[in-house]
GUPALUM-823593 format. One record per atom (N, C-alpha, C, O): x, y, z. Coordinates in steps of 0.1 Angstrom, whole numbers, plus 2048, in hexadecimal, padded with zeros to 3 digits. Each point is the difference from the previous one (the first is absolute). Layout:
REM residues N
XYZ...
END
This chain:
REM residues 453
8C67437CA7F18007FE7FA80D80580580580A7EE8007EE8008118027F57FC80E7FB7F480080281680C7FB8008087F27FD7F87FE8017F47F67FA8177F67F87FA7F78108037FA8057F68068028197FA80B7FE80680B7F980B7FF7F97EE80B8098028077F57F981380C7FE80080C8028067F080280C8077EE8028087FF80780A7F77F27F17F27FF8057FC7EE7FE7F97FB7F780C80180F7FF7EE8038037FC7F18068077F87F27E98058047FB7F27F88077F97F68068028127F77F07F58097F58047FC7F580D8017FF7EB7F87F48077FC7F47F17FC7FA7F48008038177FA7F07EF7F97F57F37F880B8057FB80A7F18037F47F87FA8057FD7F47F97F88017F680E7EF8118017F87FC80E7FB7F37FD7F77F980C80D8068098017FD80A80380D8067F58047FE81680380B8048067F87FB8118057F88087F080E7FA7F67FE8097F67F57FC7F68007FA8117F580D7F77F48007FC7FE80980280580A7F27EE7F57F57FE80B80B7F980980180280C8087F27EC80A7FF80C8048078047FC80080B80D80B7F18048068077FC80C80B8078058097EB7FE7F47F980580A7F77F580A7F58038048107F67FD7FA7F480C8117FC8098027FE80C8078027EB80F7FF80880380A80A8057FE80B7F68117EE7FF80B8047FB80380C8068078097EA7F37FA7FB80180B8007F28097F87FD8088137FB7F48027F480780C80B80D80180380B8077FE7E880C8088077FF80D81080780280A7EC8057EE80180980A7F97FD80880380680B7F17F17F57FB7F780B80A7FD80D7FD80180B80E7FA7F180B7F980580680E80880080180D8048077ED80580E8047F98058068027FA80A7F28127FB7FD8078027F67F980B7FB8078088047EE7F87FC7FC80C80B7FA80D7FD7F980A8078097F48117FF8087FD80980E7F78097FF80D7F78097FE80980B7F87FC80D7F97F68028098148077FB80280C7F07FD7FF7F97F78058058137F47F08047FF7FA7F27F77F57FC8048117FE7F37FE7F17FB7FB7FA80B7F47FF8048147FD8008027F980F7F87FF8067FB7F580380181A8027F380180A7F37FC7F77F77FC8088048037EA7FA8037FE7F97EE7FF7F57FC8038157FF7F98027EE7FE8017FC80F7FC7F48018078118087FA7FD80F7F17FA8047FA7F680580581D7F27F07FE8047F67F97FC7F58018048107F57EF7F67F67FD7FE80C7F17F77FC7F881080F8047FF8077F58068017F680A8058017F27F57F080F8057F680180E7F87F880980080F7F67FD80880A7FB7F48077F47F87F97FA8078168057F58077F780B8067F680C8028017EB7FE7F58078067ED7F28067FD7F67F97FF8088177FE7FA8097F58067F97F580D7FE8017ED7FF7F58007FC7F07F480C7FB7F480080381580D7F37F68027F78088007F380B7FB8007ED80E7F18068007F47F98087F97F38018008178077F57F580B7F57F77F87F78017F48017F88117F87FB7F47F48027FC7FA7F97FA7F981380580680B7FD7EC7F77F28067FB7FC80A8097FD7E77FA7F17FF80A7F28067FC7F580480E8107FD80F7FB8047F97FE8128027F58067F98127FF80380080E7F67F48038017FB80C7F68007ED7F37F680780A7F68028027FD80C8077FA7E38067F680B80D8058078047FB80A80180B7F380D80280F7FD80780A80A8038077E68027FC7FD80280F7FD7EF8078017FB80B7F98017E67FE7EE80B80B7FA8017FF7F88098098087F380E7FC7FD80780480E8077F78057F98137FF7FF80780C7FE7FE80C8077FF80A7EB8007F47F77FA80A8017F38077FC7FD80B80D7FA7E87FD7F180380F8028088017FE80C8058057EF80E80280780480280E80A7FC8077E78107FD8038088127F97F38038057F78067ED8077F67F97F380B8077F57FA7F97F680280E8077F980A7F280080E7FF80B8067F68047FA8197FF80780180A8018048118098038087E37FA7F77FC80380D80180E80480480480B7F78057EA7FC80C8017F47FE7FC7FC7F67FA7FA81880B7F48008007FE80E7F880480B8047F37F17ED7FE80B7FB7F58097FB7F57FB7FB80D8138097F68077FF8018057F18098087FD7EE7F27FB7FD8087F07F980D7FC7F48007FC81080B8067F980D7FE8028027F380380B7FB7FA7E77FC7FC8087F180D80D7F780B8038037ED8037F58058067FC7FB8118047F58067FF81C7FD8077FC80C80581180780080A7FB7FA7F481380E80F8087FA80B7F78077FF7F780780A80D7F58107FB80B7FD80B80B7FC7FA80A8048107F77FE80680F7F47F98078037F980A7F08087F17FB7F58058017F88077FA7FF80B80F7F67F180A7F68078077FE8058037F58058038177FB80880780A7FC80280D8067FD80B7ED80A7F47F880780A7FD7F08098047FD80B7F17FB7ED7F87F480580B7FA80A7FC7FD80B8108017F08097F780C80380880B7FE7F980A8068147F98018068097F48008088007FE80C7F48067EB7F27FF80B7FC7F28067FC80080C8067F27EB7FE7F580780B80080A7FF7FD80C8098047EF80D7F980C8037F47F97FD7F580580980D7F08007EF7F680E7FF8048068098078007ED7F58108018048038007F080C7FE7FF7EE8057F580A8057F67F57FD7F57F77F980380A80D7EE7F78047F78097FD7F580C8008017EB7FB7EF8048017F77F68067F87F37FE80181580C7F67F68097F58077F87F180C8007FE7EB7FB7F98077FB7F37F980E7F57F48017FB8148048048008107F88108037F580C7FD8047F28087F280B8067FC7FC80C7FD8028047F47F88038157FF80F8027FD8077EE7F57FE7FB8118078007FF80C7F68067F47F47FE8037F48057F680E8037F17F07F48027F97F680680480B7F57F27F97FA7F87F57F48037FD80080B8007FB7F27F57F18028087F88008037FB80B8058017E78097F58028057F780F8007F480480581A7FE80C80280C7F57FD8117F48018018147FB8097F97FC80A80C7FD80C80B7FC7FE7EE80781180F7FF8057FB7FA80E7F47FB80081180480B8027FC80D80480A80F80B7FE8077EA80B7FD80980380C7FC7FE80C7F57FD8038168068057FD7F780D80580B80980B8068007E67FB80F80180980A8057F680B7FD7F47FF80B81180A7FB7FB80D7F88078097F88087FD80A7F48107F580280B7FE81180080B8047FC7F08028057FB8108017FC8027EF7F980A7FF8087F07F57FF8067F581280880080080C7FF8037F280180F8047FB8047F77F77FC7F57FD8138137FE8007F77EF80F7FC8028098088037FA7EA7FC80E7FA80880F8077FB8038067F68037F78118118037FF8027F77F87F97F77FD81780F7FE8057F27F78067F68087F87F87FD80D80380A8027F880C7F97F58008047F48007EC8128037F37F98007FF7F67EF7FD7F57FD8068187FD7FA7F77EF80A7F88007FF7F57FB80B80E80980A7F77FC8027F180A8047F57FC7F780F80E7FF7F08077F07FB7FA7FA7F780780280D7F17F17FD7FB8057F67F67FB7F57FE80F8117FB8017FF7F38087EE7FF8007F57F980881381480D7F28027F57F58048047F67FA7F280780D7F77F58047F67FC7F37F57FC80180F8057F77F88007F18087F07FD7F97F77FB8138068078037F47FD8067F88108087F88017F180D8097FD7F880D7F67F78047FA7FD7F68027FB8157F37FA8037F780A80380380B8067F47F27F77F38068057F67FE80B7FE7F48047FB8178027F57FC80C7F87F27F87FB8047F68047F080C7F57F97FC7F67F980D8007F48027FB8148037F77FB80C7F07F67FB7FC8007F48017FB8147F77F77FC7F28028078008078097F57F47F57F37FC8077FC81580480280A7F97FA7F48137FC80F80480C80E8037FF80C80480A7EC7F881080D7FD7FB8047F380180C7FF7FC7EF7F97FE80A7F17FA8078027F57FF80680E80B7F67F880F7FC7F18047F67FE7FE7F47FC8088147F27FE7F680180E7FB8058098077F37F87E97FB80A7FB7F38088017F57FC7FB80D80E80A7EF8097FC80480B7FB80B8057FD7E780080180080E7F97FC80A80C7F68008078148087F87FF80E8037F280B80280180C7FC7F77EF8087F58067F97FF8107FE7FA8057F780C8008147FC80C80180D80A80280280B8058087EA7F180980A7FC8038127FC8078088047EF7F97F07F980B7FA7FD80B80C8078098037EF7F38027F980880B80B80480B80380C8018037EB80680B80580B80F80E7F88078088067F97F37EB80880A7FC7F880D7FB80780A8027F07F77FB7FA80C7FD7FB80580D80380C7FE7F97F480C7FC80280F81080580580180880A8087F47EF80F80280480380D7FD8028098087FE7F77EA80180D7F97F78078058058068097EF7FC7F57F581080780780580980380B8038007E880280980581780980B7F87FE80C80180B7F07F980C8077FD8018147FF8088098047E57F67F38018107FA80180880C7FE7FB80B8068167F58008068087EF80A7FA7FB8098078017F47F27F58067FA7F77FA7EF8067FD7F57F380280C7F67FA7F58038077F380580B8007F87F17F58068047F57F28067F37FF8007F47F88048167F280B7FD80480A7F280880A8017F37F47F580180E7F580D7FA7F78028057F58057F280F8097FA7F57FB7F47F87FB7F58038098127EF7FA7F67F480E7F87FE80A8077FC7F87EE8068087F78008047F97F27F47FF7FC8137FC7F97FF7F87F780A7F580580B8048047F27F07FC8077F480B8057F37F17F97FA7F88118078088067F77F78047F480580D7FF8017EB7F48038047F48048077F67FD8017F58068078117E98067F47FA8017F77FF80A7FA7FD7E68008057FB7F37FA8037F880A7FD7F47FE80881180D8087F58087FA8018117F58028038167FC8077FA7FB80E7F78098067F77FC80880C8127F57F480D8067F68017F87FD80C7FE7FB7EC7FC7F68037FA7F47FB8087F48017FC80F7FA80D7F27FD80980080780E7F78028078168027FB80080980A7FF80F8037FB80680A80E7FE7E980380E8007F380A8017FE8098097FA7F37EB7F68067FC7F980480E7FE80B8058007E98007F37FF80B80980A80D7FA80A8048137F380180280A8078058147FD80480A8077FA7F57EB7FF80B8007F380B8037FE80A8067F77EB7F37F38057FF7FF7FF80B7FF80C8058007EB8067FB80480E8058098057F88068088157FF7F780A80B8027F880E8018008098087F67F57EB80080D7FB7FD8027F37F58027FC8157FE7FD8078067F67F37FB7F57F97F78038058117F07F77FE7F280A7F77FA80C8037FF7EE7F17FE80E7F77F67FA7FE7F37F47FF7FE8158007FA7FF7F47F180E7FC7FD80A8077FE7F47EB8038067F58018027FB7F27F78017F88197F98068037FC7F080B7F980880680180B7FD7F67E88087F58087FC7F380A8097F98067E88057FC7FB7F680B7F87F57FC7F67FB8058127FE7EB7F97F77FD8077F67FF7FE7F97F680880481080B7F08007FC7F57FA7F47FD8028127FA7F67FB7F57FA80A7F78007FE7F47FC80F81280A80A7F480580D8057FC80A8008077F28057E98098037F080380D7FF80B8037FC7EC80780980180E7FA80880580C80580A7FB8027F48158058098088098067F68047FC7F57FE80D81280E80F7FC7FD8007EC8098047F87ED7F68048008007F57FE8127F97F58047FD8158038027F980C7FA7FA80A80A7F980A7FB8087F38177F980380680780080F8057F68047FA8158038057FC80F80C80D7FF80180A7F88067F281380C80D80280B8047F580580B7FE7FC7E67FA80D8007F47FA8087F48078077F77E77F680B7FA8027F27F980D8037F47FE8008118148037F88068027F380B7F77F880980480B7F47F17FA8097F47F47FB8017F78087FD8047EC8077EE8017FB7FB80380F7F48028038188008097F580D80D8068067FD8047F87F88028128078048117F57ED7FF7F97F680480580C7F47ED7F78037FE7F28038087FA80B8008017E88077F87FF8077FA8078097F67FD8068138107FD8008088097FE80D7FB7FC8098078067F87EA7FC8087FC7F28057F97F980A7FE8067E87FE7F27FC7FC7F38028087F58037FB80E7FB8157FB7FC8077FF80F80D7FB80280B80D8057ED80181180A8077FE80D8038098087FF7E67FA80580281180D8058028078047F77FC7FB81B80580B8088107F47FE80C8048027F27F57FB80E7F48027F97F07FB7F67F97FF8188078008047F07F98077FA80680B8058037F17ED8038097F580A8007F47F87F57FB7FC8168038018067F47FF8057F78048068048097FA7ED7F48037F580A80A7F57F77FD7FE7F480A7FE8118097F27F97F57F68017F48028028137EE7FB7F87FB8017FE7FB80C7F47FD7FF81180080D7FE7FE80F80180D80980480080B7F780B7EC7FD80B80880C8068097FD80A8078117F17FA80A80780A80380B7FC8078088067F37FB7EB8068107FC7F48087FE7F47FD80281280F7FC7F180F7FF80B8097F680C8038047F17FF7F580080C7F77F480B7FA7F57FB7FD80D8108017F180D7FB8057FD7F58097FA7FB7EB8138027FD8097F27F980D80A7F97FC80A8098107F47FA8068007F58017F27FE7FB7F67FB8138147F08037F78088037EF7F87FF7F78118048058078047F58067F67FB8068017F57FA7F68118097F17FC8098018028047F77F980580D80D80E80080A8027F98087FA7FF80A8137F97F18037F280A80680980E80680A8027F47EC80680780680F8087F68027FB7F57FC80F80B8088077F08018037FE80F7FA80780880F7F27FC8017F980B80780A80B7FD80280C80D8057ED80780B8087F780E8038038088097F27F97EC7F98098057F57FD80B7FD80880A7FF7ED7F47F67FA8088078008107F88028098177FB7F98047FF80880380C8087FF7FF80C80480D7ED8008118007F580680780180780A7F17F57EE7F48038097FC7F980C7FB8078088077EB7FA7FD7F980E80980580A7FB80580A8167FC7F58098078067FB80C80B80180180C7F98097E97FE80C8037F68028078008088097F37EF7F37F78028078047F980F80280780A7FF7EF7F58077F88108088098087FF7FF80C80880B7EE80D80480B7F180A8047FD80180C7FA8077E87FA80C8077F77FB80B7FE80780A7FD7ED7F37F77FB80B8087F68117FC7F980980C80C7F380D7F980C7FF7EF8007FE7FB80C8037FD7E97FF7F280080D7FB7F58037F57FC80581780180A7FA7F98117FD80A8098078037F47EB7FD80A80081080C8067FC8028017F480880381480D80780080280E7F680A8088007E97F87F88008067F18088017F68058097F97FC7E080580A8027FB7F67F37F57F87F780380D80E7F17FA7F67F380D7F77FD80C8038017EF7F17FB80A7F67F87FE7FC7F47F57FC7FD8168057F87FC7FF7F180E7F97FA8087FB8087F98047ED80D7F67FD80680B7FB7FE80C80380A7F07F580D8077F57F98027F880380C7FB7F47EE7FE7F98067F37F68078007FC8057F57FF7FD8197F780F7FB80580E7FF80C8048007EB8027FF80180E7F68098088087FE80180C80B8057EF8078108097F980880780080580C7F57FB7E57F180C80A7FA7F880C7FB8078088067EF7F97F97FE80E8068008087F98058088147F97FC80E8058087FD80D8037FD80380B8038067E98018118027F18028058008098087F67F37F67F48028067FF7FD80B7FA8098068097EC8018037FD80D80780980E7FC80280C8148047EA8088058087F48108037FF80580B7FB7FF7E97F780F8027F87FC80B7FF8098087FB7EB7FC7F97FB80B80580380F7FC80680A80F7F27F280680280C7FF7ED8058007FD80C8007FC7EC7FF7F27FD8097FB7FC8028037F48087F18148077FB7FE8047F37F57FD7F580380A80E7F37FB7EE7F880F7F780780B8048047F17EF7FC8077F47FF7FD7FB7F37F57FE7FB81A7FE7FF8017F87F28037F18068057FC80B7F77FE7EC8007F38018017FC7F07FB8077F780C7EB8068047F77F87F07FC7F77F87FA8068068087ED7F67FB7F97FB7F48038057F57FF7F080E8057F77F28077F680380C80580180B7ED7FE7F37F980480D8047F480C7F78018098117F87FA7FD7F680A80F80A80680080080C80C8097ED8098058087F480E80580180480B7FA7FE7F17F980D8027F77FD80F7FD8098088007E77FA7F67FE80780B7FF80F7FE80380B80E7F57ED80C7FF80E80180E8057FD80180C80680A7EF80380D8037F780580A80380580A7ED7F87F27F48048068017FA81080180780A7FE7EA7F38047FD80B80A80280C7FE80180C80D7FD7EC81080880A7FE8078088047FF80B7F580C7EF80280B8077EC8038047FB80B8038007EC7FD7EE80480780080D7F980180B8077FC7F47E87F980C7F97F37FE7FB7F97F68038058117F57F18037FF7F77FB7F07F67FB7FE81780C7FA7FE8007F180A8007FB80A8078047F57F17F080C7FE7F57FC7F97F27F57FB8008128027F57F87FC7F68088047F380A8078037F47F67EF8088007F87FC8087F67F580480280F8017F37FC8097F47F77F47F67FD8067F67FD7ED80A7FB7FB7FA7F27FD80A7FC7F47FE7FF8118097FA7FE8087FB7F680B7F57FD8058167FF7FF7FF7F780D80080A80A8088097FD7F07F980E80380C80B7F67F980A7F57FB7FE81780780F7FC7F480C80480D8098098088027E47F58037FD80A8098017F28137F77F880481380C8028007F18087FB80680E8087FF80A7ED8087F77F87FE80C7F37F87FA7FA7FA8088028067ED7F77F77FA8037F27F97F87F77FF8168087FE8037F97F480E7FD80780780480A7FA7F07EB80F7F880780A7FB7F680B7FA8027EB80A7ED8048037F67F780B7F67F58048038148007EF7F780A7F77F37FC7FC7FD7F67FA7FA81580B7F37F77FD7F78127F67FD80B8038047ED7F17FB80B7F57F18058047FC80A7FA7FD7EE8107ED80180280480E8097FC80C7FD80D7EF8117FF80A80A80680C7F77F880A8008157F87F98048097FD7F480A7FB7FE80B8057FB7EE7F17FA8067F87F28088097FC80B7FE7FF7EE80B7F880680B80580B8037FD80B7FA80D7F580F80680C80680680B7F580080C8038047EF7F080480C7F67EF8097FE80080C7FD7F77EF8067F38047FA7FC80880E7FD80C7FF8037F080B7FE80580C80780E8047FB80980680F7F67F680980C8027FC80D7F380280B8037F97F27F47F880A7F57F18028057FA8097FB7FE7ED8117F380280280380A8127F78078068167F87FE80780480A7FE8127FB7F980A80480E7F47F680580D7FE7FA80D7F780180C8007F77E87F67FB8087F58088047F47FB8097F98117F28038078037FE7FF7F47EF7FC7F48018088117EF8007F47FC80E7FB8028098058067F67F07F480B7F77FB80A8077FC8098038087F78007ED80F80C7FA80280680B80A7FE8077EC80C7FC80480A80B80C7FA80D80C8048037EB7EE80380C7FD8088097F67FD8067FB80A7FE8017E880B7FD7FC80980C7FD80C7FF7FF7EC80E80081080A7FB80880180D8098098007F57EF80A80980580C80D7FB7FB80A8028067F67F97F180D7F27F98018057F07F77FF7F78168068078028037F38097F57F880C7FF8037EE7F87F28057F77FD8088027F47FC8057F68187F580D8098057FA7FE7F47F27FE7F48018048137F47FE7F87F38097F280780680280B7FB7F47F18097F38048007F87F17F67FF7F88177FD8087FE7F07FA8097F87FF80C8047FF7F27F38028057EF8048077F87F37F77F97FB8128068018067F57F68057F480480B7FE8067F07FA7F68057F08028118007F88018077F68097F081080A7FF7F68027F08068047FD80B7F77FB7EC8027F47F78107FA7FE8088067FA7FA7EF80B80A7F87F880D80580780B8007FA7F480681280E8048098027F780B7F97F680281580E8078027FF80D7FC80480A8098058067ED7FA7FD7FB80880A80780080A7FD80A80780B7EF7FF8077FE80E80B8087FB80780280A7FD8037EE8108038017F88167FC80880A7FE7E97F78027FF80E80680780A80A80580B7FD7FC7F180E80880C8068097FD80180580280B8027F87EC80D80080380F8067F280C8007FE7E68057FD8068057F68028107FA7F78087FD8177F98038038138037FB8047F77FD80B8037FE7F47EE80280A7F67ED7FD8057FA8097FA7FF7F280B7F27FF7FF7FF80780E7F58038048157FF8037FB80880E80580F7FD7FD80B80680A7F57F180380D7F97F58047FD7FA8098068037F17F07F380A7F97F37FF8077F68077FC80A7F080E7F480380980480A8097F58028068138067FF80580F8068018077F47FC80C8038077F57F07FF8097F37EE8058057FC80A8067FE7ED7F67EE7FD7FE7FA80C80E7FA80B7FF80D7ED80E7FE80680A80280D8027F78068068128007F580380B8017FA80D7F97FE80C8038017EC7F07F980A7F87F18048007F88087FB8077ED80E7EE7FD8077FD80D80D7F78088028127F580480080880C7F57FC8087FE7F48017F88168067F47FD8097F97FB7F97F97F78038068107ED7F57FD7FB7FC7F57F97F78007F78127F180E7FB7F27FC80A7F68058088048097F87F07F38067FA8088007F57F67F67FE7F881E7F680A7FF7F37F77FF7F680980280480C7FB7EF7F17FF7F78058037F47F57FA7FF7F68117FA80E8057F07FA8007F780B80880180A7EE7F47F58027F78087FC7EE7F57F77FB7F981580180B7FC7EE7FB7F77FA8028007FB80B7F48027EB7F57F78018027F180A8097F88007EE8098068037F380A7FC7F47FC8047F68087F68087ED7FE7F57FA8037F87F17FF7F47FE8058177FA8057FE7F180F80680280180580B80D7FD7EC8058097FA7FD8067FA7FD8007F48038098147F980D7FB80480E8098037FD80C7FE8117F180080B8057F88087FE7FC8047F58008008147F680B7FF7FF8108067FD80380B8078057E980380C8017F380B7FE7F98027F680780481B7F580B7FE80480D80380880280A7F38097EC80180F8047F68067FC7F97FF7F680880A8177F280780280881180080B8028057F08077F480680D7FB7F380A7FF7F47FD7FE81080D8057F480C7FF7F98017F27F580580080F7F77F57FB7FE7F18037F07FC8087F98067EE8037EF8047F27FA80A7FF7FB8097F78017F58157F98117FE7F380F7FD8068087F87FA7FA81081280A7F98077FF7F680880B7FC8047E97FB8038027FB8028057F07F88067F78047F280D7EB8047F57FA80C7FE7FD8067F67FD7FE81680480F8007F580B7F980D8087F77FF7F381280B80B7F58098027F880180C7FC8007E67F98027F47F380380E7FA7F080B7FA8027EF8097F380A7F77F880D8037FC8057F97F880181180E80E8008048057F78098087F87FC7F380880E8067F980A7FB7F17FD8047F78077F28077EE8037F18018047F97F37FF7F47FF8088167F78087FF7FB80B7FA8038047F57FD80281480A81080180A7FD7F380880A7F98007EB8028077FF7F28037FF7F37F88007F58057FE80E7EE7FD7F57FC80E7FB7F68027F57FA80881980480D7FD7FA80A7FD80B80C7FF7FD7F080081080D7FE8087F87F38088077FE80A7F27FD7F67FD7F58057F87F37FB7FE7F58057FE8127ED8007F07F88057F37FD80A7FE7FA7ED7F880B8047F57FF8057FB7F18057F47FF
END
């Protein structure tokens, strides 16, 4: 049976794969779990139960499986705080500031509407081990907390959710974001009541697209996946930059004034740089996965800036951060977790501080993305293989040293097995496209005749 989580908590059809049962089993389960402990203990001493942040983006999916949710924690003698619909950092943020002993956000980030999912913080706003999901997962067909009379857990609302996270972010800037024309793309989704208002107090001239939610339209055509109508918008509109948001806000992607995507490794290139120059980038060392860009590597080492790679996935990126008490790290799709503020990728703050550092410096957007020269890349899915029997196979480690070699400094291959389908995924990044493609479907040629099923 396939694991129930999935690399960012549950996530599947809404109402179909994600049911109202199964999001009330869900928070029966972790009820059961995450209140476990010392700090439990003391808190049920004190005549206190157990606290849960509950928020959710707008899709229409989340009204009943946040009550579904809801009924679940106070069925199990948790007490819940409802902060509505607002970002996943957000929610992130709110449990660390209350002191909740653990949070659920029902978001499927950058999906579609259909789609709708489940994740779950514990105590500080941190996002669990597998260990955790997995003793979560195993109490799914256990007994449950069922307390009675004044052990049940009551529901309120949050009121002043909104307000404590934007008063969060201002703290964050190192400087106000005065003379920047902003274009803010909310993707219809959880930053649309937030973003706006802390940019403008920030500073910054805005017009806003993407901030009309109706339940239906998130990521519809709009947000980080969808960037051609801010390209447009930005041009239309003469401004200095373009910020983009998923639909629970954990990502940030640009446009410059020319419509030029800035993407995640650039965004990460500029915060880097500025951090080490202002002495806040600890060790001076950035963390990034395997799949971002060479040029940010080679931009780095010109720094004098250390990278750590990590395994595709911001929650390894966030282990690394923490391991070692760093500063910044984040992915080429825009997740980037700045963790003296944050405790995950939060696309609002990113996007503050990317603006701050052009109101900083004077400097545009392009200008301080050229510190990062981005090597052409591309990515081929190969379909219908073995993915486990990859490295173990000579004539495909052959020609990934053939590839390598002919590459030299100036690019780099990568084959690694999809962690959730059969599947392979072959990327090369090369000083021109043309070789990078020709490699890109060479090499997954040669994988897909020696390991097809």
């Amino acid at each position: 049976m396939p694991r129930l989580f999935g690399t960012d908590g549950v996530r599947g059809l809404a109402n179909r794969d994600l049911t109202a049962g199964l999001a009330l089993g869900l928070a029966q389960a972790s009820a059961t779990v995450l209140t476990q402990g010392r700090r439990a203990e003391e808190r049920r001493a004190e005549g206190r139960r157990p606290v849960a942040v509950l928020a959710r983006d707008p899709r229409v999916s989340g009204e009943f499986i946040s009550a579904a949710v809801a009924a679940g924690l106070a069925s199990s003698g948790v007490d819940v705080l409802d902060a509505g619909v607002i970002p996943t950092p957000a929610a992130a943020f709110l449990i660390a500031d209350i002191g909740a002993d653990f949070g659920v956000m029902i978001s499927a980030s950058h999906n579609p509407s259909p789609d709708n999912g489940i994740k779950l913080f514990a105590f500080g706003g941190t996002k669990l081990p597998d260990d955790v999901e997995d003793r979560i997962e195993a109490h799914l067909s256990m007994d449950v907390l069922m307390p009675i009379g004044g052990d049940v857990g009551r529901i309120r609302r949050f009121a002043d959710a909104e307000d404590r996270y934007v008063v969060h972010l201002l703290g964050t800037l190192p400087n106000r974001l005065d003379g920047i024309h902003v274009v803010l793309d909310c993707a219809h989704g959880a930053a649309a009541g937030v973003s706006p208002q802390v940019f403008t107090d920030a500073g910054a001239t805005l017009t806003v697209i993407g901030a009309d939610p109706d339940g239906i339209n998130i990521n519809d055509g709009v947000g980080s996946t969808h960037l051609d109508n801010l390209a447009r918008a930005v041009l239309e509109h003469g401004a200095d930059i373009g910020i983009a948001h998923d639909g629970d806000a954990d990502r940030c992607l640009a446009v410059d004034r020319e419509g030029k995507i800035i993407d995640g490794d650039q965004i990460m290139a500029i915060l880097a740089v500025s951090m080490a120059e202002r002495g806040v980038l600890k060790d001076r060392t950035l963390v990034a996965t395997v799949m971002s860009n060479l040029g940010l590597r080679k931009a780095m080492a010109a720094n004098d800036i250390t990278v750590i790679q990590t395994k595709v996935g911001d929650r390894y990126v966030l282990e690394a951060l923490n391991a070692d008490g760093l500063s910044l790290g984040g992915e080429q799709s825009g997740h980037v977790i700045m963790t003296e503020f944050a405790t995950t990728g939060d696309g609002i703050l990113t996007g503050l501080h990317l603006v701050a550092e052009m109101a900083r410096t004077g400097k545009t957007i392009a200008e301080l993305a050229s510190v990062m020269t981005v090597y052409p890349q591309i990515l081929v899915n190969v379909r219908g293989v073995d993915h486990r029997a990859l490295h173990s196979d000579d004539v495909i480690a052959a020609a990934i040293v053939a590839a390598e070699t002919e590459l030299g400094d100036s690019g780099r291959v990568l084959l690694r097995p999809s962690g959730t389908e059969p599947m392979v995924r072959v990327m090369v990044e090369a000083a021109d496209q043309a070789t990078a493609d020709r490699l890109a479907h060479s090499l997954a040629d040669i994988v897909l005749k020696r390991l097809a099923n």
